[in-house]
C-alpha positions as CSV (number, residue, x, y, z in Angstrom):
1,X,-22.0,27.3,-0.3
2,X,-24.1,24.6,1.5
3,X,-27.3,25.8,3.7
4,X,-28.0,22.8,5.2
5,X,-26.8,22.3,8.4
6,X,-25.5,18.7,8.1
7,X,-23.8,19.7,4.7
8,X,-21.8,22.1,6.4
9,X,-20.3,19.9,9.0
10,X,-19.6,17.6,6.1
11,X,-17.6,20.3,4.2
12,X,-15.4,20.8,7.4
13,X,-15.0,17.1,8.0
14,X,-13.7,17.2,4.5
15,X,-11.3,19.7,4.7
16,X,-9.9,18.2,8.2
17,X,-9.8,14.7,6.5
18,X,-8.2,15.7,3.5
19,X,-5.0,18.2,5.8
20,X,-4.8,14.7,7.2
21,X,-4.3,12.8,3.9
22,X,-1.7,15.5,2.8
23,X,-0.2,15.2,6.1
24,X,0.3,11.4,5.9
25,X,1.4,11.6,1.8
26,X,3.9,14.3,3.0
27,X,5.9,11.5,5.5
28,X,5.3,9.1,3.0
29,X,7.3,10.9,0.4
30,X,9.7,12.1,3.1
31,X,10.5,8.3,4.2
32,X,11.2,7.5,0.4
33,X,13.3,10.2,-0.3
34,X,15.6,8.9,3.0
35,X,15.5,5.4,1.2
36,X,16.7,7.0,-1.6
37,X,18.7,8.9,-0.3
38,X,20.4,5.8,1.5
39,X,20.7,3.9,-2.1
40,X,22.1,6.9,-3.6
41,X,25.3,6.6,-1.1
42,X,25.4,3.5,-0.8
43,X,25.3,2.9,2.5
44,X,23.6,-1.1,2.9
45,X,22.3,-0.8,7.0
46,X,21.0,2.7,6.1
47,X,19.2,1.3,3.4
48,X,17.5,-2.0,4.7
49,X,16.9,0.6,8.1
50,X,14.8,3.2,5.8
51,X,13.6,0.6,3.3
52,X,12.0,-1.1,6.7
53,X,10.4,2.1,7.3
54,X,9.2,3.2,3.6
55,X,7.3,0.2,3.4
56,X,5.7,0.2,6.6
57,X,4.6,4.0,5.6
58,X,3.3,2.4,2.2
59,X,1.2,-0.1,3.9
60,X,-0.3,2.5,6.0
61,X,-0.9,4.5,2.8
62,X,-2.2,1.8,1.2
63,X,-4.6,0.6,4.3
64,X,-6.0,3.9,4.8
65,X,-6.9,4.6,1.0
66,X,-4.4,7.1,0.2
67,X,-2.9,5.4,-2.4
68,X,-3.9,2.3,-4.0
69,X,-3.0,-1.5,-2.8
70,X,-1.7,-2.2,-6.2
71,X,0.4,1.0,-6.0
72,X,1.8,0.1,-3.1
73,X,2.5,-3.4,-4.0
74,X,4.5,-2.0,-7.3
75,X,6.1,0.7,-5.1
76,X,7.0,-1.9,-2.8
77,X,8.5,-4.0,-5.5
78,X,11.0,-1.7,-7.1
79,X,12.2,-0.7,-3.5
80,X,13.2,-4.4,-2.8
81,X,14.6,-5.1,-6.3
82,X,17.1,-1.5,-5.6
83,X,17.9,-3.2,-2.1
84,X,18.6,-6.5,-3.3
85,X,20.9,-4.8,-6.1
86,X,22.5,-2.5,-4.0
87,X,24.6,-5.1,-2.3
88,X,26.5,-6.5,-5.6
């Protein structure tokens, strides 16, 4: 356990930044699962409505660090190659 004073305050700063990033992961995976979700039935306007929404969640992920930008480009990817084949 840290003594000094400024070490302490960056252990809690830690802890409330990292709830935060588990906070944001948990509503990214939550928005992908709806996509999902939405391909899985079939349903096209469902699907380009949560697709629009998972990718705007990636981006945020990927702007703020919690996952990388290459990730999110790939993730991105696959999500409008499974749109784009959902409507033949």
């Amino acid at each position: 356990m840290a003594n000094i004073k400024s070490a302490k305050k960056r252990i809690k700063v830690i802890q409330a930044k990292t709830l935060q990033n588990k906070m944001f992961k948990t509503q990214l995976k939550t928005e992908i699962k709806k996509y999902e979700a939405a391909l899985a039935a079939g349903d096209v306007e469902l699907a380009q409505a949560t697709y629009k929404a998972a990718t705007k969640k990636i981006d945020q992920a990927a702007s703020r660090g919690i996952i990388h930008k290459n990730a999110a480009a790939h993730k991105k990817s696959q999500f409008t190659k499974k749109l784009n084949n959902l409507g033949k």
